[in-house]
C-alpha distance (Angstrom), angle and dihedral (degrees) to the residues before:
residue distance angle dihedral
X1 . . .
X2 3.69 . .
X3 3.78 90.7 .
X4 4.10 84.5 70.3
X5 3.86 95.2 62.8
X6 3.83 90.1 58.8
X7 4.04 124.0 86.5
X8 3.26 108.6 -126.1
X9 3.40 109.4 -27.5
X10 3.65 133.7 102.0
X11 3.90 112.5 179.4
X12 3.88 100.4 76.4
X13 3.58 124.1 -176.3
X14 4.04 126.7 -127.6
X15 3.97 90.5 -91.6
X16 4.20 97.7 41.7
X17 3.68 83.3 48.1
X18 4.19 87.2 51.5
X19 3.58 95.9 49.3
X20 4.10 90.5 35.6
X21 3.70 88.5 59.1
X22 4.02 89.5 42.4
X23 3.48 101.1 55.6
X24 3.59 87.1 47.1
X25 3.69 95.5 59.5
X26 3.85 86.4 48.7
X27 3.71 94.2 51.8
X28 4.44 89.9 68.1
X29 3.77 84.7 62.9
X30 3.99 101.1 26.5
X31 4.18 104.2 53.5
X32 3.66 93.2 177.6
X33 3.60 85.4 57.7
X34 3.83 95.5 69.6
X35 3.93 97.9 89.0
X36 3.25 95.4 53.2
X37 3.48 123.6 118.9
X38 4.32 145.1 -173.5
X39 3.40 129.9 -148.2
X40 3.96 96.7 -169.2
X41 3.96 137.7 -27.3
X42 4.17 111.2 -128.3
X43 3.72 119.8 -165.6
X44 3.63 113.6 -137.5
X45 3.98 104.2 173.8
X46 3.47 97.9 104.4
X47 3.70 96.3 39.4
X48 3.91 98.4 60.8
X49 4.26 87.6 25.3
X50 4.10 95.4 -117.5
X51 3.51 120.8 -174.6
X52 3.79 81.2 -145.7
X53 3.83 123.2 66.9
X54 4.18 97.3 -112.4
X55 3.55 121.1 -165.5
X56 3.78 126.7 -158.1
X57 3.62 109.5 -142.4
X58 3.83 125.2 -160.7
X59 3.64 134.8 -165.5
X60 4.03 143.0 173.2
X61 3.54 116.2 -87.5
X62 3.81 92.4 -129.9
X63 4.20 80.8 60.2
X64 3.82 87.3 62.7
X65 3.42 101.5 101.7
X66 3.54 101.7 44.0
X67 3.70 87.4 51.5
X68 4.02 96.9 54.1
X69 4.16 84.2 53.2
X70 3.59 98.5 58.4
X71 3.89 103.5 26.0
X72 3.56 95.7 99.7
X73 3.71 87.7 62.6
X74 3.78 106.3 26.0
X75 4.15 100.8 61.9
X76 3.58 95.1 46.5
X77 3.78 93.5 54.3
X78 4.05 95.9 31.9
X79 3.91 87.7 52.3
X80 3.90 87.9 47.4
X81 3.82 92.7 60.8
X82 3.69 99.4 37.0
X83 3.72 92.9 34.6
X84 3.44 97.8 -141.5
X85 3.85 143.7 99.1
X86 3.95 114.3 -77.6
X87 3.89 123.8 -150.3
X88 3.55 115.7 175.0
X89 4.06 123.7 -170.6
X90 3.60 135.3 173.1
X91 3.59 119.2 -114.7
X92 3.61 110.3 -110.6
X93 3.72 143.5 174.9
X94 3.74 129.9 -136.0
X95 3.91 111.2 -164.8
X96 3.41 129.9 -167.7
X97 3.99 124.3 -105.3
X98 3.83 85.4 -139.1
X99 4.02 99.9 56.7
X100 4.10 102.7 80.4
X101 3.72 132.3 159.7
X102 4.02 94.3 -156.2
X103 3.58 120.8 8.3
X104 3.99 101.9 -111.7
X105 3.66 82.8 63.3
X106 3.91 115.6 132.0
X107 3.76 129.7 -160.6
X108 3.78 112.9 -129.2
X109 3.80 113.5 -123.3
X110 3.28 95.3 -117.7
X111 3.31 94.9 57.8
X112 3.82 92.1 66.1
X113 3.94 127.0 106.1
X114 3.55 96.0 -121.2
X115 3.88 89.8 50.7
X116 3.63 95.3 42.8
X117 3.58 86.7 48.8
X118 4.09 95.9 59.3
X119 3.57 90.2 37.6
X120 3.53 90.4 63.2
X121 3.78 97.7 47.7
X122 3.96 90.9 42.8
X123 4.88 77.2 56.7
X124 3.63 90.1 47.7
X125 3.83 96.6 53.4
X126 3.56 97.5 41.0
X127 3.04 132.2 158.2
X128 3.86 87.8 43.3
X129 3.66 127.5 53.0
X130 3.76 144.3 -134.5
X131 3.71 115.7 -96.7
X132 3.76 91.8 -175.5
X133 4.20 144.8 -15.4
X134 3.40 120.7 -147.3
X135 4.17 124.1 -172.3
X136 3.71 114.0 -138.4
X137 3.74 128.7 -170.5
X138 3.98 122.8 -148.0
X139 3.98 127.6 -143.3
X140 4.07 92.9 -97.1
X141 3.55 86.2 45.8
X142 3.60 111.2 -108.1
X143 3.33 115.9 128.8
X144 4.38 138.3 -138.5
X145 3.77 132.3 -168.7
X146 3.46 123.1 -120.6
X147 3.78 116.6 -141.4
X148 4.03 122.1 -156.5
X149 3.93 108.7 -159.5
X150 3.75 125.5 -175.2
X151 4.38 109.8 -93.9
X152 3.52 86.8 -145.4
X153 3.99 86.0 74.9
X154 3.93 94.3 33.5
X155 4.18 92.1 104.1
X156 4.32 91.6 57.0
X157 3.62 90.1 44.0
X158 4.09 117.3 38.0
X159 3.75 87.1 78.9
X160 4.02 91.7 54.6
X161 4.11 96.8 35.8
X162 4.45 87.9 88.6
X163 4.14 90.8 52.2
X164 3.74 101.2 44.4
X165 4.26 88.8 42.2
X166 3.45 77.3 55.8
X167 3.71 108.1 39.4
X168 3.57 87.6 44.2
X169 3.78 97.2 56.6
X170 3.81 90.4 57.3
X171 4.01 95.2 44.8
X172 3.71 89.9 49.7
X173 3.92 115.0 6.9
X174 4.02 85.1 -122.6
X175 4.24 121.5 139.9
X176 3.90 105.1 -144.7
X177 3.86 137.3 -173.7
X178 3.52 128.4 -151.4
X179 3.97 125.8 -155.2
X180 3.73 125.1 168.3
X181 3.97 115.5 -138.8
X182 3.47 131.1 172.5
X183 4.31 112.8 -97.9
X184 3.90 112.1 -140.0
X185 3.84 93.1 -177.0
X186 3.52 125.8 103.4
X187 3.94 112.7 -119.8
X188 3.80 149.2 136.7
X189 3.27 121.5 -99.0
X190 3.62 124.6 -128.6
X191 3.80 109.9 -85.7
X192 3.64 99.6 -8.8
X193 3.68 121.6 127.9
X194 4.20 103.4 -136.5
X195 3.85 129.0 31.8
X196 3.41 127.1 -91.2
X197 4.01 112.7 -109.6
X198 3.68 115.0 -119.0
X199 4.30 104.7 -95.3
X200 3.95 109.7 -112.5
């Protein structure tokens, strides 16, 4: 039963086979949640040495946008039965702009490292959003990035901000920062249905 939740794959191990039967209990109360798919479940606790178990989980691109519909309500009740932190990323591939087939060949942005490299931070903060980045430099010279996240969403994700600093660094070798400010533009967020009024 588990085994069906997972894209192409059929030998699971004891925690894909946890989360596999997880998300299936979710989908009899979450509809939207039925076209989701996993491609495999990493844990991460004693990588980044969390006090909480923290599991790393990844999906197929093409799942994407079914993910960024339900997230809102999928992590808090996935995390609630496996009581633990959930990150979820789409698996991506960075290629190199020296590997070509024929010599007119062009890499597509998005398969670039830096691009990869936000697109996986913009997965691991989901269902929120980045407001702004900004790229600091220290005294010896090495340098952080400083991530500006709506306040609005500071209450769901304060207790997350330590494990995907951390998960982050080991995906991608980056240092961030997060600060929450207040967002005085009008937008959409990610996955919901009507527009977010302007804030007074």
């Amino acid at each position: 039963m588990a085994a069906n939740k997972f894209w192409k794959k059929i030998e699971l191990s004891n925690l894909e086979q946890q989360v596999g039967v997880a998300l299936t209990q979710i989908e009899q109360s979450l509809a939207d949640a039925k076209n989701l798919k996993l491609s495999s479940v990493v844990d991460y606790t004693a990588k980044i040495n969390a006090k909480k178990q923290v599991y790393l989980v990844y999906i197929p691109h093409p799942c994407l946008s079914v993910f960024n519909k339900v997230s809102s309500k999928l992590l808090p009740e996935l995390e609630k039965r496996l009581k633990a932190t959930i990150l979820v990323v789409a698996k991506r591939t960075i290629e190199s702009k020296w590997v070509k087939k024929h010599r007119s060949q062009t890499r597509p942005n998005s398969r670039t490292l830096i691009s990869v490299y936000d697109a996986i931070l913009e997965d691991l903060i989901a269902p929120t959003f980045i407001l702004g980045r900004r790229t600091r430099v220290r005294v010896d010279g090495s340098k952080f990035y400083r991530i500006f996240l709506d306040e609005q969403d500071q209450a769901e994700l304060e207790p997350r901000l330590d494990a995907i600093k951390a998960v982050y660094k080991l995906l991608t070798t980056r240092d961030i920062e997060f600060e929450f400010k207040r967002d005085d533009v009008f937008y959409q967020k990610r996955g919901a249905s009507k527009k977010v009024q302007r804030k007074q």
